[in-house]
C-alpha positions as CSV (number, residue, x, y, z in Angstrom):
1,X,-20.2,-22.8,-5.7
2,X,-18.8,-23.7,-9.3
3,X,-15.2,-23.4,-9.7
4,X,-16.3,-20.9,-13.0
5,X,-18.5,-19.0,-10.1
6,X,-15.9,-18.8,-7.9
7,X,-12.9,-18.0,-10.1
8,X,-15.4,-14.5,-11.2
9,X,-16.7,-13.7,-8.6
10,X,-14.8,-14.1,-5.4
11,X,-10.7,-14.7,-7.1
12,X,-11.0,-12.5,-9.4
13,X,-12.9,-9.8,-7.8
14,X,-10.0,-10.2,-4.9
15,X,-7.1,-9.7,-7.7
16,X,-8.6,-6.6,-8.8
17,X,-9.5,-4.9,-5.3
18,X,-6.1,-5.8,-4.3
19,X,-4.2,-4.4,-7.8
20,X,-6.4,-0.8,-7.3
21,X,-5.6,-0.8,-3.2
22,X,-1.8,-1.4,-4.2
23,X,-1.9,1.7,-7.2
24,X,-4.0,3.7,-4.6
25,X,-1.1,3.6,-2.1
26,X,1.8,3.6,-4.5
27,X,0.5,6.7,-6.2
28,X,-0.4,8.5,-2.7
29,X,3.5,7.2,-1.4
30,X,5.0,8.9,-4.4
31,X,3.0,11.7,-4.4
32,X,3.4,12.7,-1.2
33,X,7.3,11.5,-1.4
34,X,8.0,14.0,-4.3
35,X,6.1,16.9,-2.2
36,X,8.4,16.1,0.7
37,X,11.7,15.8,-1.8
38,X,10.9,19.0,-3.8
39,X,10.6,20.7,-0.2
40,X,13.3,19.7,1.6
41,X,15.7,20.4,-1.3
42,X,14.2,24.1,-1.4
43,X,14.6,24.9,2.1
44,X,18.5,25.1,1.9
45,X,18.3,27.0,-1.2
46,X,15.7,29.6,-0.3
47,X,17.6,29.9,3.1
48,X,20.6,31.6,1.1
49,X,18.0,34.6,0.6
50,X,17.1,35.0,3.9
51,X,17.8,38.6,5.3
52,X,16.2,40.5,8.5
53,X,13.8,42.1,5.7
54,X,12.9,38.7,4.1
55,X,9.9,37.7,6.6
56,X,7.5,36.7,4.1
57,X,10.7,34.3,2.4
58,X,10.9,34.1,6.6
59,X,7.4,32.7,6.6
60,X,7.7,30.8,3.6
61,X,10.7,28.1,4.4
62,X,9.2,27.6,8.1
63,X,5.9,26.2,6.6
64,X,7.8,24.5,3.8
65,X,9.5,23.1,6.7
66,X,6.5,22.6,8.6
67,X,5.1,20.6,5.2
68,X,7.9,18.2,4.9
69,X,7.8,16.9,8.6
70,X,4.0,16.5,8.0
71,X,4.9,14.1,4.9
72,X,7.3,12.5,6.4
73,X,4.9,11.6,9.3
74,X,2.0,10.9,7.2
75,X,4.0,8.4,5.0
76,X,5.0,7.0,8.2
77,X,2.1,6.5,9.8
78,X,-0.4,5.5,7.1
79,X,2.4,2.9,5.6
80,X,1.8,3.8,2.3
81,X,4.7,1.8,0.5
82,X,4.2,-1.0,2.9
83,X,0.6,-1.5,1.6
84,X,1.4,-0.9,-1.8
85,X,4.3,-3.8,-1.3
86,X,2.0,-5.5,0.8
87,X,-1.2,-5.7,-1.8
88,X,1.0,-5.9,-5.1
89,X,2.4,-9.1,-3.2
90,X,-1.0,-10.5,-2.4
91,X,-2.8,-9.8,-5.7
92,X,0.3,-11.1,-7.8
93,X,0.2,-14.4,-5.4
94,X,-3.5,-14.7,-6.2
95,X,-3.0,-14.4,-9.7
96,X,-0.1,-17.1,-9.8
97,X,-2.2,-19.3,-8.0
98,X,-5.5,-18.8,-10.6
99,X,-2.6,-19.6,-13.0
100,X,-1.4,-22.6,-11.8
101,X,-5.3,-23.8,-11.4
102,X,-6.1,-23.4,-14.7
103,X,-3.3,-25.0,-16.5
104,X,-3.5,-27.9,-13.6
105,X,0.5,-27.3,-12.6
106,X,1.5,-28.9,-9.4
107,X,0.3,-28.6,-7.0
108,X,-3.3,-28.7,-8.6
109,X,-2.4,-31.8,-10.8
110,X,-4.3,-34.1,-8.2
111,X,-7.5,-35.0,-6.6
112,X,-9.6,-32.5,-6.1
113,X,-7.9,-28.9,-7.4
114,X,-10.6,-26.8,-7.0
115,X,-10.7,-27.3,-3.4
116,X,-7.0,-26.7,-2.8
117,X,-7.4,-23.6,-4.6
118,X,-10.0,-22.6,-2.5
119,X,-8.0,-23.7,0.3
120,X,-5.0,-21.3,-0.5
121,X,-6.8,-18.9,-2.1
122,X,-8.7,-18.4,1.6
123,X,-5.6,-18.7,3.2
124,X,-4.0,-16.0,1.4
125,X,-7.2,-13.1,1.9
126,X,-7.0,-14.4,5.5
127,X,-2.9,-13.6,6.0
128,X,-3.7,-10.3,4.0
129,X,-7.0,-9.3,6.3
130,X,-5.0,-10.5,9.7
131,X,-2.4,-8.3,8.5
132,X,-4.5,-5.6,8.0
133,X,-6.2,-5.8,11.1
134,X,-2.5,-5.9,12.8
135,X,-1.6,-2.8,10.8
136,X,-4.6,-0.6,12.1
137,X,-4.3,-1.4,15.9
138,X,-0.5,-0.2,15.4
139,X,-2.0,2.7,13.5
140,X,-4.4,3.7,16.3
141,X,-1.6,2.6,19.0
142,X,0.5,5.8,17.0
143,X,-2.4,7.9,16.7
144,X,-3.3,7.4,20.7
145,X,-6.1,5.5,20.5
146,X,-5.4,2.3,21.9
């Protein structure tokens, strides 16, 4: 494979799957953060209107409840900020190492670059997938499955 070939189609490709797995998990983590936030500060409020008439309002701050310990678990379980961390870190180490590469920076100023970029470029998707794979036996270890 050319180092041109390779830089296209299997560093870059890898820089952007990681960049759009790490927004897909920060903006599901902060979504689902700001639906657990807005919750759990209206439960104390809504309380205050509570009255042996109010079983709707009753009703209402039990599933709001309900809601926010679901959040909480999900965001737990599913490690969304951990993943976001997690790929940002990974894509951003890619892209310093394409960096370096190209401009020939230590430590690809010697024999052979494009192999050593290969070389830790490999190493770096393999950390990431080993990671991974560590991550979703947990994840079905949680869930019961394992």
């Amino acid at each position: 494979m050319a180092p041109e070939e390779y830089l296209r189609d299997r560093l870059d490709d890898q820089i952007n799957w990681y960049s759009q797995k790490s927004q897909w998990n920060q903006a599901w983590f902060k979504r689902l953060r700001v639906v657990e936030i807005l919750f759990a500060t209206s439960i104390p409020f809504l309380v205050s209107y509570i009255t042996p008439e109010t079983t709707t309002l009753k009703l209402v701050v039990g599933a709001m409840g309900i809601v926010v310990a679901l959040v909480s678990g999900l965001v737990t379980l599913y490690k969304f900020q951990e993943n976001w961390i997690e790929y940002r870190t990974t894509a951003e180490t890619l892209k310093h190492e394409k960096y370096l590469y190209l401009t020939l920076s230590p430590p690809y100023d010697g024999d052979e670059p494009f192999r050593l970029l290969v070389a830790r470029v490999e190493s770096t998707v393999s950390k990431e997938n080993t990671n991974w794979a560590q991550l979703t036996r947990e994840i079905g270890k949680e869930k019961g499955h394992g």
